[in-house]
C-alpha positions in Angstrom: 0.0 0.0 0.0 2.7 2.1 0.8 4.3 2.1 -2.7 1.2 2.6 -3.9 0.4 5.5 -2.4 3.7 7.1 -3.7 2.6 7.9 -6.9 -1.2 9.1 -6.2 -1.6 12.5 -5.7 -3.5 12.4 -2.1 -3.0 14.5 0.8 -0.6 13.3 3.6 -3.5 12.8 6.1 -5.5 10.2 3.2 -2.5 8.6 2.7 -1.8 8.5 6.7 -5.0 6.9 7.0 -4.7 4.0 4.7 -1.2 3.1 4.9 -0.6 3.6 8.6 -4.2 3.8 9.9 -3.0 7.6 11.6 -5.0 10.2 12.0 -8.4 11.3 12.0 -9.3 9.9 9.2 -9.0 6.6 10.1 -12.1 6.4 11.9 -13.7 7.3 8.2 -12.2 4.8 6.8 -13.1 2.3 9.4 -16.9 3.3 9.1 -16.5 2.7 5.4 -14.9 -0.6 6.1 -17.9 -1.9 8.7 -20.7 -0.5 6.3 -19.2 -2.8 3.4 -19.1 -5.7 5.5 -22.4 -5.6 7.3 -20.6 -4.4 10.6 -23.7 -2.5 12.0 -22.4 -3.0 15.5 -19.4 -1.5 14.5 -21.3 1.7 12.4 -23.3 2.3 15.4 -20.4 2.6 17.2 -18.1 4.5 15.0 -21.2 6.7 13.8 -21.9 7.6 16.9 -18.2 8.4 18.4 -18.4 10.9 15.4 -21.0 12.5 15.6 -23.1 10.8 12.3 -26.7 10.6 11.7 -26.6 6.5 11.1 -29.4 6.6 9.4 -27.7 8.9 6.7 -24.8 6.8 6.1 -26.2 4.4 3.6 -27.0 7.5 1.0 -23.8 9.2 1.6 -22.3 5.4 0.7 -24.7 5.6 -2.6 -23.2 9.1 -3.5 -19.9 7.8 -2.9 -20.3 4.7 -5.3 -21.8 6.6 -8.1 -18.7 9.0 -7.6 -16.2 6.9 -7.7 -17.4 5.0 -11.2 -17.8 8.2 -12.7 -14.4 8.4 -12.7 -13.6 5.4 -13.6 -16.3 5.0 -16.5 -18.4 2.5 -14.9 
């Protein structure tokens, strides 16, 4: 992941997240991670620690999907 993450062009605190799981972000990234895998105890929990309307989280997900395959085509 690291070398990966040499050549994208992502801020240091994205890249801090998903190589070294630092930073604030990382709890974003762990909500993603638990939403994709049907972790709901672990939304809840993550959710709420931040300050997230759960219920919200599944359209914000949407937006993110449709998104990221607009840039890739899809």
């Amino acid at each position: 992941m690291a070398h990966l993450m040499e050549n994208l062009p992502l801020s240091g605190r994205i890249k801090g997240a998903l190589v070294d799981g630092k930073g604030q972000l990382r709890h974003y990234l762990r909500l993603v991670a638990c939403h994709e895998t049907g972790d709901w105890e672990g939304v809840s929990e993550i959710a709420g620690a931040l300050g997230l309307d759960e219920a919200q989280l599944p359209g914000h997900h949407m937006e993110a999907l449709v998104w990221a395959n607009s840039l890739t085509g899809f």
